[in-house]
Backbone as a printed PyTorch tensor [residue, N CA C, xyz], in Angstrom:
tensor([[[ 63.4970, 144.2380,  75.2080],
         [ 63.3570, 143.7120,  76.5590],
         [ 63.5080, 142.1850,  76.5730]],

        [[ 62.8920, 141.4080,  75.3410],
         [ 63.1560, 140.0330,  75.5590],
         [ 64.6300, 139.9420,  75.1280]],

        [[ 65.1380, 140.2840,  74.8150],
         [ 66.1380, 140.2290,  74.6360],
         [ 67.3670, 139.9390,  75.4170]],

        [[ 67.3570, 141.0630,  76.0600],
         [ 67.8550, 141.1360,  77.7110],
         [ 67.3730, 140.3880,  78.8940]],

        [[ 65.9130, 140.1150,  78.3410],
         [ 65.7330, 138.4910,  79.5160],
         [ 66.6820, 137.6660,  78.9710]],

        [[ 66.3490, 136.6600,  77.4590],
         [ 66.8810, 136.3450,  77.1430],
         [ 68.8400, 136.3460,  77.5190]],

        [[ 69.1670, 137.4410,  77.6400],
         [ 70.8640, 137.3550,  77.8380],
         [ 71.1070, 137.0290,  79.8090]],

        [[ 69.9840, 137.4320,  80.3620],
         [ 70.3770, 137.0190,  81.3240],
         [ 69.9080, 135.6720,  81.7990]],

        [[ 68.7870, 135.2210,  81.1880],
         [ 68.1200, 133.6140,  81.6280],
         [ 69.6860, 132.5300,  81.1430]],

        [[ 70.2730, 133.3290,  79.7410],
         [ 71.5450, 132.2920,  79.4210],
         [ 72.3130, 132.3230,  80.1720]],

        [[ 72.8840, 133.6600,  80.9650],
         [ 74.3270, 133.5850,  81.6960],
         [ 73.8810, 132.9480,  83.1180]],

        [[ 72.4710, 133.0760,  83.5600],
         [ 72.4020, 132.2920,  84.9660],
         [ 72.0490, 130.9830,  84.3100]],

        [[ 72.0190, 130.5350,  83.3640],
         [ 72.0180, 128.9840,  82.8270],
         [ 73.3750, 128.5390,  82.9730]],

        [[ 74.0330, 129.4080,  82.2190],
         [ 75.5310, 128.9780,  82.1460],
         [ 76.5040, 129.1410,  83.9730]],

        [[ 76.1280, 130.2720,  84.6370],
         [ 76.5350, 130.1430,  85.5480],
         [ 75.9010, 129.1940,  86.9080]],

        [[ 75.2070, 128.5350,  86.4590],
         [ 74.2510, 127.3070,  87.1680],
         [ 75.1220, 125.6990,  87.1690]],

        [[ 75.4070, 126.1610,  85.6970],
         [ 75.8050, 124.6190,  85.6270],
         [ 77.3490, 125.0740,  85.6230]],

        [[ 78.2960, 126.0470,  85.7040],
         [ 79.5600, 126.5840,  86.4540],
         [ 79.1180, 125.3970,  87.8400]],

        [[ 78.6640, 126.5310,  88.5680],
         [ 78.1210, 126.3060,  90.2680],
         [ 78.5340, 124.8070,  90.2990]],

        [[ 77.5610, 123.8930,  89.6060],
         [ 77.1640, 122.7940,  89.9770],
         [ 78.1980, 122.0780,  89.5160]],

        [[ 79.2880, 122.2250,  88.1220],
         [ 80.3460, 121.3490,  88.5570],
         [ 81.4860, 121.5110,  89.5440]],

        [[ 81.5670, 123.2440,  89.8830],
         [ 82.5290, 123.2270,  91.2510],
         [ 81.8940, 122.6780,  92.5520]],

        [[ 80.4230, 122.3270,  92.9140],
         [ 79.9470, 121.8510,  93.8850],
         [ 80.2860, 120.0480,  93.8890]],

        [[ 80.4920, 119.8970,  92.4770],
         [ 81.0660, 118.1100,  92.5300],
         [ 82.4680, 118.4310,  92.5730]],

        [[ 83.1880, 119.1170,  91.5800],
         [ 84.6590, 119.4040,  91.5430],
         [ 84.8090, 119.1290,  93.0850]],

        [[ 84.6960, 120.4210,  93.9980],
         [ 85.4070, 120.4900,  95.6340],
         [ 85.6960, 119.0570,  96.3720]],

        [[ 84.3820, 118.8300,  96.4740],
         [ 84.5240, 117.6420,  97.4960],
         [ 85.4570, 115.9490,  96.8260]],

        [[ 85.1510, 116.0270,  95.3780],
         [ 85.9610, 115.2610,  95.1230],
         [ 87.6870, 115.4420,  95.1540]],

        [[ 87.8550, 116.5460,  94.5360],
         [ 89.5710, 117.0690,  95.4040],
         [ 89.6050, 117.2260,  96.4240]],

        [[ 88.2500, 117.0580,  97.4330],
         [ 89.3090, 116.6980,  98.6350],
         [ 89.5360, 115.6330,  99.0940]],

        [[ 88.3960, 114.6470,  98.7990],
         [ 88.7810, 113.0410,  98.8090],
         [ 90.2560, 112.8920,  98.1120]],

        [[ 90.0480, 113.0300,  97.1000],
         [ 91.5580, 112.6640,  96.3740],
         [ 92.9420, 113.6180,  97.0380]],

        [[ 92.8360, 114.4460,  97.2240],
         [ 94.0580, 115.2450,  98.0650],
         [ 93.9600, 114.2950,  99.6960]],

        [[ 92.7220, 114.0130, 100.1950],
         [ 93.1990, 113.6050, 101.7910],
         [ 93.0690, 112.2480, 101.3970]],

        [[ 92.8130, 111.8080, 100.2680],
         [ 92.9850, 110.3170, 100.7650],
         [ 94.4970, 109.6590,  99.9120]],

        [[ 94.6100, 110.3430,  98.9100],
         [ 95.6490, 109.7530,  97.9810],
         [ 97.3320, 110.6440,  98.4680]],

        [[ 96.7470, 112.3180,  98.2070],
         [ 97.9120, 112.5140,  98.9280],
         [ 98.0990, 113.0780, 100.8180]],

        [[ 97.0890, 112.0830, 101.0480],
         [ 97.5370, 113.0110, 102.8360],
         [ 97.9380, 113.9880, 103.1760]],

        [[ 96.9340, 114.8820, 102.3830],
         [ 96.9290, 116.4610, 102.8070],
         [ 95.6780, 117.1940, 102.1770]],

        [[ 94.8940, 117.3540, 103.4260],
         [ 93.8670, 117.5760, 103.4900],
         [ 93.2130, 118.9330, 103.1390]],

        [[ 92.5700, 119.3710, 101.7260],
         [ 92.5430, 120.8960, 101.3650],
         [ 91.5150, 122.1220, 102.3090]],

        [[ 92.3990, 122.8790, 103.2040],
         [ 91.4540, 123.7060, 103.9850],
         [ 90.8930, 124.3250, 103.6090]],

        [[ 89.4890, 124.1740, 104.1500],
         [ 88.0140, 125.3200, 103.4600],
         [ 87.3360, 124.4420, 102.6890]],

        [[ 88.0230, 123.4240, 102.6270],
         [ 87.3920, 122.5300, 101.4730],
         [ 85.3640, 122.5750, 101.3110]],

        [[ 85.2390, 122.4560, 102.6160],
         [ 83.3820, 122.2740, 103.0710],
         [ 83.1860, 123.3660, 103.1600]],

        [[ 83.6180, 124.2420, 103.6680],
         [ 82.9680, 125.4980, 103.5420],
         [ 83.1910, 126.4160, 101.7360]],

        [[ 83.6040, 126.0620, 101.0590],
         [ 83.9190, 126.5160, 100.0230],
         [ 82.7030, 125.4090,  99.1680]],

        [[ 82.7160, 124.1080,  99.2110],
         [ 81.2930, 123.2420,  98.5260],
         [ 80.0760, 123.8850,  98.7770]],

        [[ 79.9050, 124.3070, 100.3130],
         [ 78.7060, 124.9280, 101.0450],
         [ 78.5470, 126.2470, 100.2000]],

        [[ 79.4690, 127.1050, 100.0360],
         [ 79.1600, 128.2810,  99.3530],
         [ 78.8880, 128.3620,  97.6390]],

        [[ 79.4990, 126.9760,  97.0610],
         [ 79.0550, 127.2450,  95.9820],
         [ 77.6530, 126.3140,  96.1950]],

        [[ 77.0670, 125.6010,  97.0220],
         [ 75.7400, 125.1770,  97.1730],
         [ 74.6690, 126.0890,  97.1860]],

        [[ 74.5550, 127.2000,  97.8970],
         [ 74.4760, 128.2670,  98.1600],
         [ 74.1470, 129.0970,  96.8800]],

        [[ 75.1790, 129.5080,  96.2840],
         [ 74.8020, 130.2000,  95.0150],
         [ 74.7370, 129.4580,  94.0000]],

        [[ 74.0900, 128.3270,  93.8290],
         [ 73.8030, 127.7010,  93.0290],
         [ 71.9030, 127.8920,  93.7850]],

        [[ 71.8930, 127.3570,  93.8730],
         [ 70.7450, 127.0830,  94.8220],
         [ 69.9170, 128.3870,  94.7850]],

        [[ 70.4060, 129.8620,  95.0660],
         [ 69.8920, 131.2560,  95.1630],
         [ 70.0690, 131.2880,  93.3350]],

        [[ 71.0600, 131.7720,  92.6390],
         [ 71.2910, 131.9600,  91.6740],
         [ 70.3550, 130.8320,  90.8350]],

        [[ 70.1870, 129.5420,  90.9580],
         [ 69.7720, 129.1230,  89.5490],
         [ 67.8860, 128.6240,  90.0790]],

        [[ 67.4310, 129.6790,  91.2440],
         [ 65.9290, 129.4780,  91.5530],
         [ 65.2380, 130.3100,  90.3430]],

        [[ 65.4580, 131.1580,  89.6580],
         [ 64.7950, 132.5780,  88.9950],
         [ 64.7830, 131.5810,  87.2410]],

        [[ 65.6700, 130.5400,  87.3750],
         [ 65.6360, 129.7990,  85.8460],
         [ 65.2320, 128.5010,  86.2700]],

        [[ 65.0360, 128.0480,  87.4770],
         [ 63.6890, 127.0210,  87.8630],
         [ 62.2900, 127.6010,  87.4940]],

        [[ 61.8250, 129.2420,  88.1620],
         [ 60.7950, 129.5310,  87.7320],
         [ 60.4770, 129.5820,  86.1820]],

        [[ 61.9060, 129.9770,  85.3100],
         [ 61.0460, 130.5880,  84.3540],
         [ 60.8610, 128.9140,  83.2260]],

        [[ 61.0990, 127.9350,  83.8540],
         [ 61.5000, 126.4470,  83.2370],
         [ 59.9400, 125.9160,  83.9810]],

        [[ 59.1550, 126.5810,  85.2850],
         [ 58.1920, 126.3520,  85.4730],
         [ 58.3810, 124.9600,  86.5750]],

        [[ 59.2650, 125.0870,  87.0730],
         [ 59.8670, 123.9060,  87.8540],
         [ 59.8260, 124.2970,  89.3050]],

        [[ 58.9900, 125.4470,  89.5380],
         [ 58.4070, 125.8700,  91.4370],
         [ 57.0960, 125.3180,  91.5840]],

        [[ 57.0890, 124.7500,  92.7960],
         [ 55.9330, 124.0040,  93.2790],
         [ 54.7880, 124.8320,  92.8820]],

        [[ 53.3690, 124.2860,  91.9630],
         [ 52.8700, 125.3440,  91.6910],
         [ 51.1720, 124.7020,  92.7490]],

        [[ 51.2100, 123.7190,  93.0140],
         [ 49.9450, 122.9330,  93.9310],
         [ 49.2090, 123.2950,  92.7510]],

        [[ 48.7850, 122.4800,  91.4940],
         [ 47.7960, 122.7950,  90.1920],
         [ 46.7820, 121.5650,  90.9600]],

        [[ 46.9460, 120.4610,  91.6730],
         [ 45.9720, 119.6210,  92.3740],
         [ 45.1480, 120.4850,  92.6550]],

        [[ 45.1320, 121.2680,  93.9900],
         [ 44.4280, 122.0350,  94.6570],
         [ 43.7030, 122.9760,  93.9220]],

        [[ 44.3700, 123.6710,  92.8770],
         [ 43.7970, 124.8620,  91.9570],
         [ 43.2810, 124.3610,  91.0840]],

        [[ 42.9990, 122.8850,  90.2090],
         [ 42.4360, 122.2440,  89.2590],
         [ 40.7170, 122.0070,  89.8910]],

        [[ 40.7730, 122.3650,  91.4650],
         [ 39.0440, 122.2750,  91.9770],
         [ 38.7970, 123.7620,  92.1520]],

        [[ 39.2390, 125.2220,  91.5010],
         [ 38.2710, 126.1830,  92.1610],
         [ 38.2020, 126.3410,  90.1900]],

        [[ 37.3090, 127.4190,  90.2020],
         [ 36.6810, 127.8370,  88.7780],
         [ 38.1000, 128.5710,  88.0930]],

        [[ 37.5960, 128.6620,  86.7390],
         [ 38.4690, 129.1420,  86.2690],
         [ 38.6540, 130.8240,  86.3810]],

        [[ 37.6850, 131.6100,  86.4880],
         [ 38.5350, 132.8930,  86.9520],
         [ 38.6910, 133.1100,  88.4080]],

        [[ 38.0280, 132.5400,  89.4010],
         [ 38.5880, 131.9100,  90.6630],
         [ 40.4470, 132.0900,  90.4320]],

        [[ 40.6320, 130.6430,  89.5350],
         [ 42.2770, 130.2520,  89.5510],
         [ 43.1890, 130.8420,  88.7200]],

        [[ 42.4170, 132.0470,  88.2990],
         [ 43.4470, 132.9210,  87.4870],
         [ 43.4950, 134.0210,  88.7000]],

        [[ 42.4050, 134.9790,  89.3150],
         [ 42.8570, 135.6100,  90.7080],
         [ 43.8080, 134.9070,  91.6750]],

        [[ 44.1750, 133.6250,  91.8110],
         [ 44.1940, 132.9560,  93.3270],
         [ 45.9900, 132.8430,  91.9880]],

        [[ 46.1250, 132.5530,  91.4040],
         [ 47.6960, 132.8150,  89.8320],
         [ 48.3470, 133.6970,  90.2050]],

        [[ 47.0800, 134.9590,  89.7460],
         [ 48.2050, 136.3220,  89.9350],
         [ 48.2470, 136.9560,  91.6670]],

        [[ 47.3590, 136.5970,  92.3930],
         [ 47.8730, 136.4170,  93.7880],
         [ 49.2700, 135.8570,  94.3040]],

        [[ 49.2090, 134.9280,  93.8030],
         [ 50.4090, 134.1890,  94.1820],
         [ 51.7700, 134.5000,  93.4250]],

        [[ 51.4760, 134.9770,  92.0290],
         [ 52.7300, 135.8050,  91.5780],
         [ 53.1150, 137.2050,  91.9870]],

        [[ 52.1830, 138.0280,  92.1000],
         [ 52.1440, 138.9260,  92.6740],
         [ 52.7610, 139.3080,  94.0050]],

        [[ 52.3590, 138.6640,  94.9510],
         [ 52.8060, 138.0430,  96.3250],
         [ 54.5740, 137.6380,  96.6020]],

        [[ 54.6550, 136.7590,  95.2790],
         [ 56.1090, 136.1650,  95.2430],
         [ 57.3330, 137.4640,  94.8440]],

        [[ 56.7180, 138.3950,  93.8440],
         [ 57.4800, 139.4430,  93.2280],
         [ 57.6100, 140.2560,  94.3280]],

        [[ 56.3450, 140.7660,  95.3560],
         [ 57.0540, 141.4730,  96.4290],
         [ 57.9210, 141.0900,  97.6650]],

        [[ 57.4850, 139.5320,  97.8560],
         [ 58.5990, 138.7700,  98.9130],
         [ 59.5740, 138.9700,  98.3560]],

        [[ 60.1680, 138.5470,  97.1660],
         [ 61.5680, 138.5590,  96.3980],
         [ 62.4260, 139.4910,  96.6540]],

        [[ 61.5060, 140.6060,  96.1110],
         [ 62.4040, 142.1340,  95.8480],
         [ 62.5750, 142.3690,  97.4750]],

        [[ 61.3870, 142.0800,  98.0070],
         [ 61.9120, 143.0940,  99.7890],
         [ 63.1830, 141.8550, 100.1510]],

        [[ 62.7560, 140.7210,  99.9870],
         [ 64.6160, 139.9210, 100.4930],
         [ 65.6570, 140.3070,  99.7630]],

        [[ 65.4160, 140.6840,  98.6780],
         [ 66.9130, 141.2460,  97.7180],
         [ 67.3910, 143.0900,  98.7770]],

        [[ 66.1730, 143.2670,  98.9940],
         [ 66.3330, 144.8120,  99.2250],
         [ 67.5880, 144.8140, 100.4750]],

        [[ 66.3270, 143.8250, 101.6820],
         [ 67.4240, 143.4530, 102.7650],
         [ 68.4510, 142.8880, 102.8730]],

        [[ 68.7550, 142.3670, 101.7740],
         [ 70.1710, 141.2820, 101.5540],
         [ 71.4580, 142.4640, 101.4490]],

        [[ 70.3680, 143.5650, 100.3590],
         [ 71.5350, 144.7240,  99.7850],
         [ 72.1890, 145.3670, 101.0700]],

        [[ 70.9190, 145.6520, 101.8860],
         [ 70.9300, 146.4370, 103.2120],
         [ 71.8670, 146.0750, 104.2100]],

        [[ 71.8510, 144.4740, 104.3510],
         [ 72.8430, 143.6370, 105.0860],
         [ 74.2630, 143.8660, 104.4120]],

        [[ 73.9660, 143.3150, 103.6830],
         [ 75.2670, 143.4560, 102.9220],
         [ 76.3030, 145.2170, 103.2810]],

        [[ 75.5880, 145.7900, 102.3050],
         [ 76.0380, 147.3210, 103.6120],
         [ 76.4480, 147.5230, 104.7790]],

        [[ 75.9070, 147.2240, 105.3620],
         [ 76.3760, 147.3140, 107.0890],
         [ 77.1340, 146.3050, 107.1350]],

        [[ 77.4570, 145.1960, 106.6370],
         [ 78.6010, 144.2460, 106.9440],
         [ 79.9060, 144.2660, 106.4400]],

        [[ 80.1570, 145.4720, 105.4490],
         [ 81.6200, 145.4660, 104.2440],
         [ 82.4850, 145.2500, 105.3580]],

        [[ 82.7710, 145.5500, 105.9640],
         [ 84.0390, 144.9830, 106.9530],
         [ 84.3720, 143.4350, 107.5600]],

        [[ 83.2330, 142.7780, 107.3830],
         [ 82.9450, 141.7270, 108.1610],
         [ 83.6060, 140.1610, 106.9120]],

        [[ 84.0700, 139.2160, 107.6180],
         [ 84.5530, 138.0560, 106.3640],
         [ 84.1640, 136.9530, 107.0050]],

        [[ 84.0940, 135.7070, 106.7170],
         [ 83.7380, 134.3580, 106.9040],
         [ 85.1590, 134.1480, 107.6080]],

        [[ 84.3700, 133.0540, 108.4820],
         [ 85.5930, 132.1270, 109.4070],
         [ 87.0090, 131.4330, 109.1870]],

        [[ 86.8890, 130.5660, 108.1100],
         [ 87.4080, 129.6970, 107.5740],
         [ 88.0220, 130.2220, 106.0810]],

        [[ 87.5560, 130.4750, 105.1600],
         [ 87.7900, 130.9860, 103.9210],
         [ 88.2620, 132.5010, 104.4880]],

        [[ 87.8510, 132.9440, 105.1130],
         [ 87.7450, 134.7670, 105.2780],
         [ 87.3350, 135.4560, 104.2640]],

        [[ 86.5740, 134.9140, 103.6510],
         [ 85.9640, 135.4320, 102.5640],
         [ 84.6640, 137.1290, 102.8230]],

        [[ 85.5290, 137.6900, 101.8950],
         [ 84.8870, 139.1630, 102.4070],
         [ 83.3210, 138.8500, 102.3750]],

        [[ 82.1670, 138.9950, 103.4390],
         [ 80.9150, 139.1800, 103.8090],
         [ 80.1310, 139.6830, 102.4390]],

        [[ 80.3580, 140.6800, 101.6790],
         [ 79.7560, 141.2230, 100.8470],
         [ 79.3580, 139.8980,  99.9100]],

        [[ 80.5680, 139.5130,  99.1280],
         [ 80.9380, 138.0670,  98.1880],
         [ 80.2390, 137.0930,  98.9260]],

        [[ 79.8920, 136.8150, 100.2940],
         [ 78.9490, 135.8590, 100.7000],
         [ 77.8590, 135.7860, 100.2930]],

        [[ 77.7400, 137.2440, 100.5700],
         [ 75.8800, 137.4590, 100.6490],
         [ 75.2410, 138.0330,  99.2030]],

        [[ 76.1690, 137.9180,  98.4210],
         [ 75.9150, 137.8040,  97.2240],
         [ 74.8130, 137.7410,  96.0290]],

        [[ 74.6190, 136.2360,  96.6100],
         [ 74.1390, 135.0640,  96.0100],
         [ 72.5500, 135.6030,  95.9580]],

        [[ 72.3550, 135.5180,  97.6270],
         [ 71.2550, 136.1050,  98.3430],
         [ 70.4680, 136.9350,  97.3850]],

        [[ 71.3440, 138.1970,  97.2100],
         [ 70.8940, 139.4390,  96.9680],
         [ 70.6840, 139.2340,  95.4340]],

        [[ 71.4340, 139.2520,  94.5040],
         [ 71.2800, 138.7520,  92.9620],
         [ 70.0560, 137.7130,  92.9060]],

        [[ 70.2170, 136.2310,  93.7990],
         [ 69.2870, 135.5110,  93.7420],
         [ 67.8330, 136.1340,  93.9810]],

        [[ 67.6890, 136.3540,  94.8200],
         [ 65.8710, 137.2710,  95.0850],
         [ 65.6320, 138.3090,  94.2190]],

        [[ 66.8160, 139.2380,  93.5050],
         [ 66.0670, 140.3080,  92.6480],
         [ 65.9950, 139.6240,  91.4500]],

        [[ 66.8670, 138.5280,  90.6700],
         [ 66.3040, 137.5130,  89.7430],
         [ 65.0480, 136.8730,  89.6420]],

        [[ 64.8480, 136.6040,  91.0970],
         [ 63.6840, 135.6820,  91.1900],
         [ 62.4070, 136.8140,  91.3010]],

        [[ 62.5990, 137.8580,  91.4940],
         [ 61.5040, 138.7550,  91.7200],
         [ 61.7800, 139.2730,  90.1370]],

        [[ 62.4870, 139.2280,  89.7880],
         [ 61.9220, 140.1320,  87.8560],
         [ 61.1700, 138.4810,  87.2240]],

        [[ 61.4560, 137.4630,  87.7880],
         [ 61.3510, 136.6170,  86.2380],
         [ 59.6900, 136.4220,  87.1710]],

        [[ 59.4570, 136.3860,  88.6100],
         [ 58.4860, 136.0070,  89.1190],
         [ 56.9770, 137.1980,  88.5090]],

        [[ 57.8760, 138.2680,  88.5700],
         [ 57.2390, 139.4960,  87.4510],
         [ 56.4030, 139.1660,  86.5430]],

        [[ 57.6270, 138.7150,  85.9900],
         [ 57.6910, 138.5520,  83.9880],
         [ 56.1500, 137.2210,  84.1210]],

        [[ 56.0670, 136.1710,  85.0150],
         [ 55.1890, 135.0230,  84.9850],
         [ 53.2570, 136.2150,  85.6200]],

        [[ 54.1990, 137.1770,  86.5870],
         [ 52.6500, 137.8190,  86.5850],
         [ 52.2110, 138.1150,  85.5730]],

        [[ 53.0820, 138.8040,  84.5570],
         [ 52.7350, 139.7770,  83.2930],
         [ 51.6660, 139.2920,  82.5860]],

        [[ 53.2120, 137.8560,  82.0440],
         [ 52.0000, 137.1530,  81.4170],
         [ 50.7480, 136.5970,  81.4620]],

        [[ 50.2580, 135.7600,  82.6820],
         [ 49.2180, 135.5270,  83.3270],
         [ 47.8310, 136.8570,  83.2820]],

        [[ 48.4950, 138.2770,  83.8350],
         [ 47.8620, 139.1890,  83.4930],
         [ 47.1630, 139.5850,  82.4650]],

        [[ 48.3240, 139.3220,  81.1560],
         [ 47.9900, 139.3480,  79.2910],
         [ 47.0380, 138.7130,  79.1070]],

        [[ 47.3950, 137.5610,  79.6300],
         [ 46.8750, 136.3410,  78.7400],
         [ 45.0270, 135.9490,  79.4210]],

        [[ 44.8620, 136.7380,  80.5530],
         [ 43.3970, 137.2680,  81.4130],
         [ 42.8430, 135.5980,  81.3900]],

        [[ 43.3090, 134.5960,  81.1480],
         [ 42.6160, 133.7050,  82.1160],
         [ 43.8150, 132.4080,  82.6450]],

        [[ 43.2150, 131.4300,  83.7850],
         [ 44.1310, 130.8290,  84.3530],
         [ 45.1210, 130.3410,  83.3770]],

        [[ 46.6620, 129.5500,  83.9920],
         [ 47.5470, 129.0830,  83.4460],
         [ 47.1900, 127.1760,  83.5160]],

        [[ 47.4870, 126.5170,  82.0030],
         [ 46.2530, 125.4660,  82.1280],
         [ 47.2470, 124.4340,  82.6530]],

        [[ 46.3370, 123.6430,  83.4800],
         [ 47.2800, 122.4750,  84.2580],
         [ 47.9070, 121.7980,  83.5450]],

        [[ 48.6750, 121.0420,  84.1030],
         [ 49.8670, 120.0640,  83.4280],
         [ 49.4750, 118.8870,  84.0630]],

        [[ 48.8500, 119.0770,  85.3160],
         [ 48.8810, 117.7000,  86.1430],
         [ 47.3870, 117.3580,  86.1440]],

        [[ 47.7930, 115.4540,  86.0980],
         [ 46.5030, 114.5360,  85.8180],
         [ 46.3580, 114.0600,  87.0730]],

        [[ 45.2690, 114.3940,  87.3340],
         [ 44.3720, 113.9980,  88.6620],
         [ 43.3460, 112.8970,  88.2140]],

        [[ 43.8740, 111.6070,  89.3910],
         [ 42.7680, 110.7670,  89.0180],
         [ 41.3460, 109.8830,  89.9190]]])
């Protein structure tokens, strides 16, 4: 099983930092196409916007597991310690079922829309909503994987942040 986290935490690593140089790539070819050669590449913004998009959905699930989601440890550094291990797995708990039910509905959307394409790109609806749907069931296994452990490990997760 770690294993297979492991293979997928790498390919949304690797497809993160994909994302993020076609999100600089776009907009700079189009400066350089409309300004150098006066001809301006169509879709250009809406094609930056979409890889913003799945960058953004796609590389949230390897923010969590890097521990890089707002976790408010201020606020939780004043209740007791098995207090802030309930009020932990509340909040992971909580996050794993928001996740999965937005992945569920994304799938759901997605379904009822196969016919449907974007404005500009015409990009088939499904390939839009994509991001969405992959992004939330990522973020709901790794948001999991942070209950698990928390669960294992039976007391709070210890702060990082200095309060003074």
């Amino acid at each position: 099983m770690r294993a297979v986290l492991h293979a997928i935490r790498a390919a949304v690593r690797g497809l993160s930092l994909l994302l993020l140089a076609l999100l600089i790539i776009t907009p700079l070819a189009q400066v350089i196409m409309r300004g150098v050669f006066v001809l301006p590449m169509s879709g250009a913004e809406e094609l930056a916007r979409y890889f913003l998009i799945c960058l953004c959905f796609l590389a949230a699930s390897y923010v969590t597991v890097e521990g890089g989601q707002i976790r408010m440890e201020e606020v939780q550094a004043f209740l007791p310690e098995r207090l802030r291990w309930f009020v932990q797995l509340l909040i992971e708990g909580a996050g794993t079922v928001f996740f999965a039910t937005v992945s569920v509905f994304a799938v759901v959307t997605i379904s009822r829309n196969l016919d449907n394409q974007t404005a500009t790109l015409e990009m088939p609806f499904p390939l839009f909503m994509a991001p969405l749907a992959l992004g939330a069931g990522l973020l709901a296994l790794e948001t999991f994987v942070v209950f698990l452990e928390r669960w294992r490990a039976g007391h709070a997760m210890a702060k990082s942040t200095n309060l003074t």
